[in-house]
C-alpha positions as CSV (number, residue, x, y, z in Angstrom):
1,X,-31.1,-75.0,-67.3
2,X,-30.8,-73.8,-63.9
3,X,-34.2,-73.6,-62.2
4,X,-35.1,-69.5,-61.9
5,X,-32.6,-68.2,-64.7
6,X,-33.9,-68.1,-68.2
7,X,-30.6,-69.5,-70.1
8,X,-28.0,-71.8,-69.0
9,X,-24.8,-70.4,-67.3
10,X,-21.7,-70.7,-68.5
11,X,-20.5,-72.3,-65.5
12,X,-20.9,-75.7,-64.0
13,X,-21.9,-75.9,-60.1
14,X,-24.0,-73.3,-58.3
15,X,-22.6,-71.2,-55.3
16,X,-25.5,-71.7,-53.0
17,X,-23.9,-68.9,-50.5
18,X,-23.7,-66.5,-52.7
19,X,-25.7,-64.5,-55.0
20,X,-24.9,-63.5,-58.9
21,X,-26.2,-61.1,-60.6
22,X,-25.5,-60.5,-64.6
23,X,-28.8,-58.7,-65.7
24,X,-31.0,-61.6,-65.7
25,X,-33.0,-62.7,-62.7
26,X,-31.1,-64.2,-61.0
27,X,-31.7,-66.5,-57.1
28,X,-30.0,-67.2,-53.9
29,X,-30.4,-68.4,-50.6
30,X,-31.2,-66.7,-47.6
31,X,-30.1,-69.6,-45.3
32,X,-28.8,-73.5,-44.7
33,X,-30.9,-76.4,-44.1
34,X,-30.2,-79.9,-43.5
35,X,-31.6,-82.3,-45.8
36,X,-32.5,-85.8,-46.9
37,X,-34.3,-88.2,-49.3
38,X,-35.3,-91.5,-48.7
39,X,-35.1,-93.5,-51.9
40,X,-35.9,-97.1,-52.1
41,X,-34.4,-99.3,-54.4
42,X,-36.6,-102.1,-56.4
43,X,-36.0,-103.6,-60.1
44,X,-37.2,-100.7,-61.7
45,X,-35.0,-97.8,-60.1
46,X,-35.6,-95.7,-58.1
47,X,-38.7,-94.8,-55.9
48,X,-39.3,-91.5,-54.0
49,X,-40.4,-92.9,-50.4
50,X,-39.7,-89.6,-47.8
51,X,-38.2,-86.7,-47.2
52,X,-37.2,-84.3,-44.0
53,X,-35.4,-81.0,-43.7
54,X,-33.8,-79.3,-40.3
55,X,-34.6,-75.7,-40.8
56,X,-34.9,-72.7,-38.7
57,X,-37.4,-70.3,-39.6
58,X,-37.2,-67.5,-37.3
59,X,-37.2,-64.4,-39.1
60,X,-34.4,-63.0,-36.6
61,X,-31.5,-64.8,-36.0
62,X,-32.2,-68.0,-37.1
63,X,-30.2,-70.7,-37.3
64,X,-27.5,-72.2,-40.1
65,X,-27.6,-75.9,-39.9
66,X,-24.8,-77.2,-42.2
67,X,-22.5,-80.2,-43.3
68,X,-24.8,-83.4,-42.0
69,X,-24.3,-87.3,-42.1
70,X,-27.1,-89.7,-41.3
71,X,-27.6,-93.1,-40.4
72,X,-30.4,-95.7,-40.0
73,X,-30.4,-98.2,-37.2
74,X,-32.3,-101.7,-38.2
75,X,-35.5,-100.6,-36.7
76,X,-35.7,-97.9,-39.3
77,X,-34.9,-94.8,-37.0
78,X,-33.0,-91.8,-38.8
79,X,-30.2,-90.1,-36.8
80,X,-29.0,-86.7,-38.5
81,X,-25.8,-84.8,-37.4
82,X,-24.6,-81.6,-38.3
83,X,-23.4,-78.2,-37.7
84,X,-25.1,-75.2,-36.9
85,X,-24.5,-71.4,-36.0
86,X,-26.2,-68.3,-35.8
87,X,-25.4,-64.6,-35.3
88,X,-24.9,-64.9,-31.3
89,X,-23.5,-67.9,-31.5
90,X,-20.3,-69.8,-32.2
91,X,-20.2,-73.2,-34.5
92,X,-21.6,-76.2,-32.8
93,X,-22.7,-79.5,-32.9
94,X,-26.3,-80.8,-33.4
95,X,-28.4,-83.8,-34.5
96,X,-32.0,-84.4,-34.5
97,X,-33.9,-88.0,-34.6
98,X,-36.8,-89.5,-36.4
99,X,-38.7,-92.5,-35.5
100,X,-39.3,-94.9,-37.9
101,X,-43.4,-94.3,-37.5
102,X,-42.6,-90.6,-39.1
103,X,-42.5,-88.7,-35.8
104,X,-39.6,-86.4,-35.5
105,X,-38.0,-84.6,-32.4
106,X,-39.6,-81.2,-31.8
107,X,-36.1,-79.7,-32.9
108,X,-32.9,-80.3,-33.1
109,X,-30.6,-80.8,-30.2
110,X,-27.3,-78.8,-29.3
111,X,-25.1,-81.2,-27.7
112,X,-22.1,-79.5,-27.6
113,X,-21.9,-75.8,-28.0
114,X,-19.7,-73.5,-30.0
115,X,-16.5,-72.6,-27.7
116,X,-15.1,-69.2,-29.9
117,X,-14.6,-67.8,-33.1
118,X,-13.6,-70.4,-35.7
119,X,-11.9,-68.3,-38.6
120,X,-11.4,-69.3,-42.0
121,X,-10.4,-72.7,-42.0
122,X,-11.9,-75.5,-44.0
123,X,-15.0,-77.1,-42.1
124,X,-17.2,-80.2,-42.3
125,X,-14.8,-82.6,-42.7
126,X,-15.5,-84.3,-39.7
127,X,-19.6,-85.1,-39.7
128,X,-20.4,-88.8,-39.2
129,X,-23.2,-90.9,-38.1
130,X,-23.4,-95.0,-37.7
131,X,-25.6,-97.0,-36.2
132,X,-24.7,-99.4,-33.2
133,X,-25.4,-103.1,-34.4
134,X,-25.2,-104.4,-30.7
135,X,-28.0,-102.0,-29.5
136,X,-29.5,-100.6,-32.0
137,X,-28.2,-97.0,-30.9
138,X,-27.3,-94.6,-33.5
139,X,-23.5,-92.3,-33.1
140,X,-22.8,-89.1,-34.4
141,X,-19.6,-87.0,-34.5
142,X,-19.4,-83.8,-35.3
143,X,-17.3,-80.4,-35.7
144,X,-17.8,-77.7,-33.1
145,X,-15.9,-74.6,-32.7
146,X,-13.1,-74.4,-30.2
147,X,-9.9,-72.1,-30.3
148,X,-8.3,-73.2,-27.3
149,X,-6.7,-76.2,-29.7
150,X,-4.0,-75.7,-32.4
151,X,-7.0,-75.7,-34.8
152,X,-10.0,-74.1,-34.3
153,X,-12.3,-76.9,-33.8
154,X,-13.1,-79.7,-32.1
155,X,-15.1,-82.9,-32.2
156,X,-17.9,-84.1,-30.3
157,X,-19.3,-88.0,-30.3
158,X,-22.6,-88.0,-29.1
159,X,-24.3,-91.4,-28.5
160,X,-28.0,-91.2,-29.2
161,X,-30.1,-94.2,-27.7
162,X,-33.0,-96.3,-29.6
163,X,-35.1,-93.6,-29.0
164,X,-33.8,-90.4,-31.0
């Protein structure tokens, strides 16, 4: 059963953009998030260790962070990229950084900015984050919005150093 409806649907897979409503109660979201789970892996299974989310809650114009990729460098620091958009402003390209201690950046960084509209293409195939074995440095390459090219987007690498 799908948390928040009283019977299973007779679909597989949730629209998370979308609302449905069939005379039951039904849910939706209101916005994106980027998120992840740090698992760690003994002999037993699984083991719920952390978690984080990237989330804007302004209750006007807020944020849509959207389609991320994540990497750890040795020393255990977490480098997220993604996209993110809001009303006033076109698709662009973000990441934000946690230390290995726990202590995140106070929010996420635009590093490159949205350059037009972007249409109704597919998106999010081009989110990527690896970490630099030389130097400990974590990469991240991501979509942004950019009409002036024969598609509407863009990509931005963004090199973060051992400090995100």
């Amino acid at each position: 059963m799908i948390l928040g409806f009283p019977r299973p649907r007779p679909w597989v897979g949730l629209d998370l953009l979308g609302g449905n409503y069939d005379g039951n109660p039904s849910w939706t979201v209101t916005r994106s998030a980027a998120q992840w789970f740090k698992l760690l892996v003994g002999t037993s299974g699984l083991t719920y260790s952390a978690h984080g989310r990237t989330y804007d809650a302004a209750s006007s114009n807020p944020y849509w962070y959207h389609f991320p990729s994540l990497n750890v460098n040795a020393a255990g620091d977490l480098l997220v990229g993604f996209s993110g958009s809001r009303a006033t402003e076109y698709i662009g390209a973000f990441f934000q950084g946690r230390k290995a201690n726990g202590t995140w950046m106070n929010r996420p960084g635009l590093v490159q900015a949205g350059r037009g509209a972007w249409g109704s293409d597919r998106w999010g195939d081009y989110s990527a984050t690896s970490s630099d074995p030389s130097n400990g440095s974590l990469w991240t390459v991501q979509e942004y919005a950019d009409p002036a090219h024969d598609a509407p987007w863009g990509t931005w690498i963004t090199q973060v150093g051992t400090n995100p």
